[in-house]
N, C-alpha and C positions, 0 to 999 in steps of 0.2 A: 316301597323298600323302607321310610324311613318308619312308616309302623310297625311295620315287624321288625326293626331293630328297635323301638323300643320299646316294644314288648319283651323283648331278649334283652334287654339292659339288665347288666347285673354287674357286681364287683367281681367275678367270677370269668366274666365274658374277654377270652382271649380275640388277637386278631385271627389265629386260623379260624375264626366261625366267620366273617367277615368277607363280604363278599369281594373276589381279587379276577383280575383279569392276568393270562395265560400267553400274553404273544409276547414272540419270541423275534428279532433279526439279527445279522451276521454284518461283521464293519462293511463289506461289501455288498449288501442292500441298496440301490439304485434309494436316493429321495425318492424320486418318482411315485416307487413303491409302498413307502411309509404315508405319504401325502394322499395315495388313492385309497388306504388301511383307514386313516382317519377319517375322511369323504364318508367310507362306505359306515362305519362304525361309529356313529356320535357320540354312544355310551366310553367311547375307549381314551381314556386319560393320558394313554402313554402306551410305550411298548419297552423291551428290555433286549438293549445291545449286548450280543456273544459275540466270542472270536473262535472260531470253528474253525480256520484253516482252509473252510473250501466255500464256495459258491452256495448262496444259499437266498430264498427269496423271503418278503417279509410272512409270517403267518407259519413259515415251515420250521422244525425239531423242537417244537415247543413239545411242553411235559416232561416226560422221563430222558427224550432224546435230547434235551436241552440242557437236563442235568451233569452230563459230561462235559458240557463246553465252558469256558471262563466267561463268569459276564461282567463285561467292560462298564456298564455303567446303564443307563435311564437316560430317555428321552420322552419328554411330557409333551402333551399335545400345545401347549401353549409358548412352549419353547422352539420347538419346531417352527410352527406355523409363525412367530413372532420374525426368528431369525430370517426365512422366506420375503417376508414385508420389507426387507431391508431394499431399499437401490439396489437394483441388478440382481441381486441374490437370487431372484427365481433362475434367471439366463445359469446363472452359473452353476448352480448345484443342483436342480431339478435330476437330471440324468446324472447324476455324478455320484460313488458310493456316498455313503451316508459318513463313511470314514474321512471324507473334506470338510465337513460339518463337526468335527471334534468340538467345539463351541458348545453345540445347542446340550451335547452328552453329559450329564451327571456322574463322573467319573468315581463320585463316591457318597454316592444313594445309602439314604438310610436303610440298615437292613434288621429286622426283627426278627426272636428265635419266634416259632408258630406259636408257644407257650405262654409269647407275653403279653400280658397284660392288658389292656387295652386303657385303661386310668394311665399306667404306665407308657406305653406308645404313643398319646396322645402327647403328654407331658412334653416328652424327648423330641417330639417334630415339631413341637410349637418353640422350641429354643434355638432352632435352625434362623438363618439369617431371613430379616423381610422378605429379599428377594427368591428365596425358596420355599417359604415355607409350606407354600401349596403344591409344591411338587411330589409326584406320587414317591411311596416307599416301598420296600422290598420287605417279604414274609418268604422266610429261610422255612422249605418242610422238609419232612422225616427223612426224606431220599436223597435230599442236597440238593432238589429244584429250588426255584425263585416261584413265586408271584407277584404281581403288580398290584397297591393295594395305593386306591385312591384317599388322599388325604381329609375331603372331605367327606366320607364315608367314616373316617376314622373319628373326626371331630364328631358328627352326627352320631356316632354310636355312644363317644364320651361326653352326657349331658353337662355332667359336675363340671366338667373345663370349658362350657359355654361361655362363662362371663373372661374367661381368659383369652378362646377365640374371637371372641371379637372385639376383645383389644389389640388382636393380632391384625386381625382385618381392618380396622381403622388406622394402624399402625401401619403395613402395607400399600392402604389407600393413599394414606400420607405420603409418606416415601414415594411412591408411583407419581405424586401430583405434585411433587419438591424435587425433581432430578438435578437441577441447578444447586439446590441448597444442599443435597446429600454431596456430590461435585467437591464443593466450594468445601465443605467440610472434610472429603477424602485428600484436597489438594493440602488442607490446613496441616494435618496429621503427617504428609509428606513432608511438609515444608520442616514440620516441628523434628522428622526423623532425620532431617539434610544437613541442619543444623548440629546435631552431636558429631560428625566426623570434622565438620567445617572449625568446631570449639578448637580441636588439636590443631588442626591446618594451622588456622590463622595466629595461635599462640605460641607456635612452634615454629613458625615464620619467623614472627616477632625476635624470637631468640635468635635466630640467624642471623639478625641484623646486629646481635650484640658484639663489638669486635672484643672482646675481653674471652668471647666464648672459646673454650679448648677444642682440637679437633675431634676429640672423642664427643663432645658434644655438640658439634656440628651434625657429625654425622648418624647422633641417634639422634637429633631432631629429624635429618633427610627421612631418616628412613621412619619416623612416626608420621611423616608429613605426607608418606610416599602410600604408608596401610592403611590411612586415614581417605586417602585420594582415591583406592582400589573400594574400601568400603564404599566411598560415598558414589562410584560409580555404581557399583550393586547397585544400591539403593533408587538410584535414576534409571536403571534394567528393569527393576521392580514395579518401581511408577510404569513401565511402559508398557508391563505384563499384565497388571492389575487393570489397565485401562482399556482390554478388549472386555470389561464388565459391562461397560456403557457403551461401546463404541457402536457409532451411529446417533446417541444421544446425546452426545456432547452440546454444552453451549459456550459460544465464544465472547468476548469482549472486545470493543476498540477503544483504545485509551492510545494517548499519545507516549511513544517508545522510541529513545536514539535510536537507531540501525546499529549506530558504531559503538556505542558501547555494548549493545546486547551480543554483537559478532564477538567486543576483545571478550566477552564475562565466559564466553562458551569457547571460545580457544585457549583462556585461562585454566577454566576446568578440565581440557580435555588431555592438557601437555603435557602434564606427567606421566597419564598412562602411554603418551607416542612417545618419549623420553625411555620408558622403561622396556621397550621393544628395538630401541636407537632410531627412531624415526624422528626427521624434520616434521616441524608442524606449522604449516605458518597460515598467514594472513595478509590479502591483496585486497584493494579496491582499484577495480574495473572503470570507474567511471565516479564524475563527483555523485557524493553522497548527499541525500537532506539532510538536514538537522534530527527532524522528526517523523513519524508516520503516525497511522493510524493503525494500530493492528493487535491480537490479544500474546503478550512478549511469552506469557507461561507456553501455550501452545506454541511459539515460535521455536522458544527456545528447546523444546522438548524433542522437535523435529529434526533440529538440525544438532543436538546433542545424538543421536541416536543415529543420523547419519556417519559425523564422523565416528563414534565408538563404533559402527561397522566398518568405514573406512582403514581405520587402525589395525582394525581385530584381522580383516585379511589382505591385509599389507605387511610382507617380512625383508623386504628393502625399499630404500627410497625414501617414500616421503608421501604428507598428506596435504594438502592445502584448502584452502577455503577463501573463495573468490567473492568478492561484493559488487553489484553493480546494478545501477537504476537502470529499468528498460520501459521505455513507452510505450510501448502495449496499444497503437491505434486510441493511443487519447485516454487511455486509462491506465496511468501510471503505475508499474509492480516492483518491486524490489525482487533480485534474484540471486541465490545463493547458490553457489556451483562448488561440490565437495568432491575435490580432485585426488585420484589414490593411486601408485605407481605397483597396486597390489596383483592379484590369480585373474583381476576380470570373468569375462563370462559371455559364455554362448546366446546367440539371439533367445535360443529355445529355453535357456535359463532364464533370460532376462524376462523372457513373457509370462513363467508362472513367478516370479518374483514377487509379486505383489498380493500373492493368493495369503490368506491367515493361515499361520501355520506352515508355509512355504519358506524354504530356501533354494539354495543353486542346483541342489541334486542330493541323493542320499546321504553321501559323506560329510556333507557341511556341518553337518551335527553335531557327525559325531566328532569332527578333529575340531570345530570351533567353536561348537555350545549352541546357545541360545534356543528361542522358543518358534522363531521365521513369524512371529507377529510384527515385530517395530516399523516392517517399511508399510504393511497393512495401514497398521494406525496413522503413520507418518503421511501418508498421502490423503488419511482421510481428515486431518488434522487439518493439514494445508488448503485441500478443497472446502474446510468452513474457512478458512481465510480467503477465499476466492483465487485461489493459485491452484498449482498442484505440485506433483513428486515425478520428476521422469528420471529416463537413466541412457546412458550409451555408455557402450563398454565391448571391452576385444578382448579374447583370454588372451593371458600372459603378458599384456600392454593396461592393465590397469581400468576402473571407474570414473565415470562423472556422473554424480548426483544432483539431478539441478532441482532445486526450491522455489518458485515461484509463491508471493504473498501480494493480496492489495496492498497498496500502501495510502490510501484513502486519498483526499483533497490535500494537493500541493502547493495549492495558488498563498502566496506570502510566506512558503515556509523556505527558508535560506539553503543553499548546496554547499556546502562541507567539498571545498577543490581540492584540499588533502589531509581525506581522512586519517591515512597514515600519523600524519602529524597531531591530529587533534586529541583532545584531552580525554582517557577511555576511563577514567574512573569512575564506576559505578555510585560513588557517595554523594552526598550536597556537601560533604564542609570536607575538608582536607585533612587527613590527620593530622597533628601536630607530634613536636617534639616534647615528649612528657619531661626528658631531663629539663626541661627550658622555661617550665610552667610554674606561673603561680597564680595560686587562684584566690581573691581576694572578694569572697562570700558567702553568703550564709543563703548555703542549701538544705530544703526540706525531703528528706528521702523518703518518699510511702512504699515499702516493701511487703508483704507478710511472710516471704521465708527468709527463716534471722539468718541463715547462711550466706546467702545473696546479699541480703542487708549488711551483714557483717564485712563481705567481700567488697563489697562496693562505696559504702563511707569510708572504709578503711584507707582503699585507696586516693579519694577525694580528701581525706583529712591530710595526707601526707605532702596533696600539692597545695595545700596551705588553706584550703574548702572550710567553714565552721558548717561543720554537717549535724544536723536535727533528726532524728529517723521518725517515724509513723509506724507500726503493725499491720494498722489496718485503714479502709476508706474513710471510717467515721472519723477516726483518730487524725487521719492526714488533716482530714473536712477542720477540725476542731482547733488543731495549731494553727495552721495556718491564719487561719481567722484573730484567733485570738494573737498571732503576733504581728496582723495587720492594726487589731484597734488599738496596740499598745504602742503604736507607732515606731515599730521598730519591724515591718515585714520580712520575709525570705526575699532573697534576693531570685530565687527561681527553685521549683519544685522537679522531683523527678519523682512520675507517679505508675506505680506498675497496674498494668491494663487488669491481669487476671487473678484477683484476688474475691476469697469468700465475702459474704454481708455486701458491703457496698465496693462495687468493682471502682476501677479506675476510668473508665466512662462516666457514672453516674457522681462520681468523687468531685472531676474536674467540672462539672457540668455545675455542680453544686457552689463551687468554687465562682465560677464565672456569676453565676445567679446571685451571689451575693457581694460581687462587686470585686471580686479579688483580679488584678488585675496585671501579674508579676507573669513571667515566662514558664509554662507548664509543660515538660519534656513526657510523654507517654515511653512506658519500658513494656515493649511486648514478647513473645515468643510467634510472634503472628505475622507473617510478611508476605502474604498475599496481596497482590491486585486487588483495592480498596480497606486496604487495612488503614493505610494512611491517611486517607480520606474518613475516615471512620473517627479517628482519633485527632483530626480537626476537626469535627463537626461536633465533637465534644465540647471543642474549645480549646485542644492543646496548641501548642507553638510549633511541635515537631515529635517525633518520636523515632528511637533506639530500638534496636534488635537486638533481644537473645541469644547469644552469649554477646553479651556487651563487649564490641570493640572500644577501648579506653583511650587511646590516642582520637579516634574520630567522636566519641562522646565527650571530651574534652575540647574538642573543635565545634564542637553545638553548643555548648555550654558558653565558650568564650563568644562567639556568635550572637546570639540571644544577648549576653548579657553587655554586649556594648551596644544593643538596639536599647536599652533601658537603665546604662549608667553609664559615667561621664567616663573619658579615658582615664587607665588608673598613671599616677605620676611616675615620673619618669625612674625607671630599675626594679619598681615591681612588678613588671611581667615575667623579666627572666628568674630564676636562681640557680645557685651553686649547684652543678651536679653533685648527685646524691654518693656516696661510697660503694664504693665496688665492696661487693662481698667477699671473707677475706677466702671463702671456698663457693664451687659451682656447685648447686644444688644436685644437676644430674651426674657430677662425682660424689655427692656423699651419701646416695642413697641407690647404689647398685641392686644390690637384694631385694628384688621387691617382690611382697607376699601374694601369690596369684590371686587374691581378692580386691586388690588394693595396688593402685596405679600409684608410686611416690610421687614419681614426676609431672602425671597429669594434676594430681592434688596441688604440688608446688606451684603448677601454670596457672591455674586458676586463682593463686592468690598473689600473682604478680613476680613470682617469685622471691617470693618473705616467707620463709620457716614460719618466722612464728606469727603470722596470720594465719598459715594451714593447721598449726599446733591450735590455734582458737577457733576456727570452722572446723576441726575434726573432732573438737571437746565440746562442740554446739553441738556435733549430729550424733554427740553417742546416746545422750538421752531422749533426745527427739526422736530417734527412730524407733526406738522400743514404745517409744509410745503412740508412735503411729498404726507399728501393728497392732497395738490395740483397740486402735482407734476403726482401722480397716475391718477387724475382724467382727466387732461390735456390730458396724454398719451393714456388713455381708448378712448376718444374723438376720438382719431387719432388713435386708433387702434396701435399703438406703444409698441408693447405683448414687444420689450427684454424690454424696461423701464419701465415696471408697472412689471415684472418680477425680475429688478434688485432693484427698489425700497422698493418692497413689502418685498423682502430678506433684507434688510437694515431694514426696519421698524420690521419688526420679530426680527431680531438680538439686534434688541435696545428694543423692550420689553419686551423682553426675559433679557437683564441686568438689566432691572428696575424692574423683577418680574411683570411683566404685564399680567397672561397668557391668560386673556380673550383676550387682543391684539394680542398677537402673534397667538395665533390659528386664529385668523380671517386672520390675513399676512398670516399664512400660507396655508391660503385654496386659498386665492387670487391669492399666486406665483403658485402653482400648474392647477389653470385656468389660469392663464398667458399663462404657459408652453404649456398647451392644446390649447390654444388662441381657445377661448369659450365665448363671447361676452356677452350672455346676463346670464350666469352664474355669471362669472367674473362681472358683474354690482354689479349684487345681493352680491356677497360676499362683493365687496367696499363698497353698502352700509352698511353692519355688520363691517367692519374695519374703517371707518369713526365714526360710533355711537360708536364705542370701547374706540375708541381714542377718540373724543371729550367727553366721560363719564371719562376714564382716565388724562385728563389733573386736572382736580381739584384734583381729589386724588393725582396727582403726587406737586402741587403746597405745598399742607395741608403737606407732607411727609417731603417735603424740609424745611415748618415754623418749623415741632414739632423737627426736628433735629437742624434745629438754635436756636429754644430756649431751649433745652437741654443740648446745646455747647457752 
């Protein structure tokens, strides 16, 4: 075959000339069936799922009789047969339609007209994501049938895309042979999406605690705190959807984790939304607590998030609670989490397919209460790499209990917490502090590279009395520093941003260290993974901050640090005068706000100071015009890290301006970057160009109505 197709190599050479396979089954196709198709057939790549309406076996209404039916999607031999290899999966879905197996289905198979191309068809599947791109595609003929047309067959006919194939294939290889590290990067991307709704959360909190605040301003804080709370749950639904991609190939970690603070961080998160239902939510310990465990907190915490948001979601009186308690377990100690809910309950017969992917209680659950019936899937198979598992008992009409079971690794010397209740749940190392009550009496070096952040972040360190130095970039940081060590007048402590072009803030601080610089070095990341911190001391740092910088607690590192390395300062300069109240509230003088252009989130982000926002909003007017050009330049050339590093910079800077129409669009961009997906990544530029050029008037109008208020 593959002579004779290159003998027929031409530019000419569409895929109907291209050799395609014809089978056809119906969602109720027994596995069984599909499994004995491919046995009997080596040559057969795949086959193509219809919905027919009736009983049909694999191999039958293909052709013309297949052309009436709707087809669902593709199933490839290697997808099939991969999902089967899983624990248990043969027991389970061998005889069972192929419609239980929704997973392995290609629900949206590439489909080509018979017409095209084959330079062309090659092209468009090789931009399909690693994990597909070998999956067969679909060739659309004259009559409105399908065919199955093997991806390598497709490649092999397109010589000229050779050296492209098998950058794809190595590319693949890799990825196949990095699951961990693809992981570790899908968890990154989460983490960095968790953080935009958490910026308003926690800024808008802040303002709550202002007693000067009006009630009108109280309560558009509640309620930005309350849409901010509902996004960022999405967004943890999302993580949970997204992860039957890997699921079965998960790898886990054991790092040492409170119990008790990861329980209050997850009943933090979850109160608002039992608050906006009127549900109680609380939190018990059963039994004393340790101190610490051994266990991976991301997967912990992902489990028992997903427990109670089902807990809540079918709960309409009552109440939810979540129980803690150590159980000895025959000499191998578990921690066990019991998510109690006074909600519909459920039938034995429910509760035994509950755990199937894709399963919930029964038809209607659907449809009156969403979701996708993956999360208790994942959830138990999360918990079983923790060496625990996921059970349940439950009564209709009398409510749930979810129990959680996790190792909790060696306990010998670790101390028992008698009343967890009482002890200290703050997720931070340093306490916040009181900003009205600060004065900071030093000379800090800022390395930033976006002057918005830059501008945001000295500004406010100069106001508590900070003599702030800034840097651009790593070299630039590398270079003062140094030279305000030999002039014997050093930085009293650096804050150095982790992700920056040329020389990053790893290689910066590392630099630093190497050459004897020996002052307190604060790492500023967007990055707050399990071993990020670790990362950024082995650099050499002292400690490092998170993404959207909390400033009450980066003011608590700051004074921390800097009395390990200078003497107390004399007595009355820690405190100062509080600062003057503003003689108007920000979120009364700017009611109207243009739907490109958040007022108030701009004003939060700058502490709320007008004209700090009037100065980062007159930083990002010319900066971003020229990043689109800069973005578009790079597209040209195919230049993915700089329309990657760009696009992160323009997100970052719309995100201070309160721009979120702009920054989602950066954000979709840097993510095709990352993919490097060409004509995706077009399309998105185009949506971040029209963002931005719709955003610069509103950001100009924002800058007048604040100079002439001031």
């Amino acid at each position: 075959m593959a002579e004779s197709l290159s003998q027929r190599l031409s530019p000419s050479l569409t895929v109907r000339e291209l050799p395609a396979a014809d089978e056809h089954v119906s969602l109720d196709t027994p596995a069984q069936e599909i499994a004995r198709l491919f046995e009997d057939r080596a040559e057969l790549v795949g086959v193509i799922v219809v919905d027919r309406g009736m009983t049909g076996g694999a191999g039958k209404a293909a052709g013309t009789g297949a052309s009436a039916d709707r087809v669902v999607g593709v199933i490839s031999r290697a997808a099939f047969l991969e999902r089967l290899s899983h624990p248990y999966a043969l027991e389970l879905y061998i005889r069972r339609p192929i419609a239980h197996m929704r997973d392995v289905i290609d629900v949206e198979p590439q489909i080509f007209r018979a017409e095209c191309g084959v330079h062309e068809a090659a092209g468009i599947a090789l931009q399909r994501p690693a994990t597909r791109v070998f999956d067969p595609v679909l060739v659309a003929g004259p009559n409105g049938g399908v065919r199955l047309l093997d991806v390598q067959t497709l490649l092999l006919a397109q010589s000229r895309l050779l050296e492209l194939a098998n950058a794809t294939i190595r590319e693949a290889k890799e990825a196949a042979e990095s699951a961990s590290v693809a992981k570790s990067q899908f968890l990154a991307n989460m983490s960095h999406e968790i953080r935009t709704p958490l910026t308003a959360i926690l800024g808008f909190a802040e303002n709550l605690l202002d007693q000067s605040a009006s009630e009108l301003e109280r309560r558009d804080a509640v309620k930005t705190i309350l849409r901010n709370g509902e996004h960022l749950l999405g967004i943890l639904n999302d993580i949970l959807d997204l992860s039957k991609i890997e699921a079965g190939k998960l790898s886990v970690e054991r790092i040492e984790v409170a119990p008790t603070r990861l329980a209050a961080d997850v009943i933090a998160i979850m109160r608002v939304r039992a608050e906006a239902k009127g549900l109680s939510l609380a939190l018990r310990y059963a039994s004393p607590i340790p101190e610490k465990i051994l266990t991976d907190p991301t997967r912990l915490r992902q489990i028992l998030i997903n427990l109670l948001g089902n807990a809540i979601k079918f709960t309409e009186r009552g109440g939810v609670e979540l129980c803690v308690r150590l159980e000895p377990n025959g000499g191998e100690p578990q921690m066990r989490f019991d998510v109690i809910d006074s909600g519909i309950g459920m039938t034995d017969a429910q509760v035994q397919r509950l755990f199937e992917p894709f399963s919930q209680a029964d038809g209607s659950t659907t449809r009156r209460f969403g979701g996708t019936g993956l999360g208790l899937a994942i959830s138990r198979q999360l918990a079983r790499f923790l060496s625990g598992d996921v059970t349940v008992e439950s009564e209709p009409g009398r409510g749930s209990t979810f129990s959680v079971t996790v190792a909790t690794g060696p306990l010998e010397g670790i101390p028992l917490i008698e009343n967890p209740s009482e002890a200290q749940q703050s997720t931070g190392q340093y306490e916040p502090v009181d900003l009205s009550a600060v004065r900071l009496r030093a000379r800090i070096l800022l390395v930033e590279d976006s002057p918005d952040s830059q501008l945001l972040i000295s500004s406010f360190l100069r106001k508590l009395g900070a003599d702030v130095d800034t840097a651009n970039n790593g070299t630039s940081g590398v270079e003062k520093a140094l030279a305000a060590q030999r002039s014997q007048s050093p930085f009293d402590l650096v804050l150095m941003d982790i992700q920056m072009s040329g020389l990053d803030g790893y290689a910066a601080t590392r630099r630093l260290r190497q050459e004897g610089f020996r002052q307190p070095v604060i790492a500023l990341t967007a990055n707050a993974m399990s071993g990020d911190r670790e990362e950024c001391l082995a650099a050499g740092c002292d400690d490092y901050a998170v993404k959207p910088i909390n400033r009450a607690e980066l003011v608590g590192q700051i004074q921390a640090l800097l009395a390990r390395t200078k003497p107390a300062a004399p007595r009355g300069e820690v405190g100062a005068p509080k600062r003057p109240e503003p003689p108007t509230s920000p979120a009364e003088e700017f009611n109207d706000e243009p739907p490109l252009l958040d007022h108030r989130a701009a004003l939060a982000r700058a502490g709320d100071d007008p004209e700090l926002a009037r100065e980062v909003a007159e930083l990002a007017i010319p900066l971003l015009s020229e990043w689109l050009t800069e973005i578009d330049q790079a597209l040209e050339y195919d230049d993915w890290p700089t329309v990657r590093r760009v696009a992160h910079t323009l997100k970052a800077t719309a995100d201070n301006v309160g721009a979120n129409t702009a920054r989602l669009a950066a954000l979709r961009l840097e993510e095709l970057a990352i993919e490097r997906k060409p004509l995706e990544a077009r399309e998105a530029f185009a949506e971040v160009d029209l963002s931005v050029r719709q955003l610069l008037p509103a950001l100009s109008q924002f800058v007048s109505e604040i100079a002439g208020r001031h």
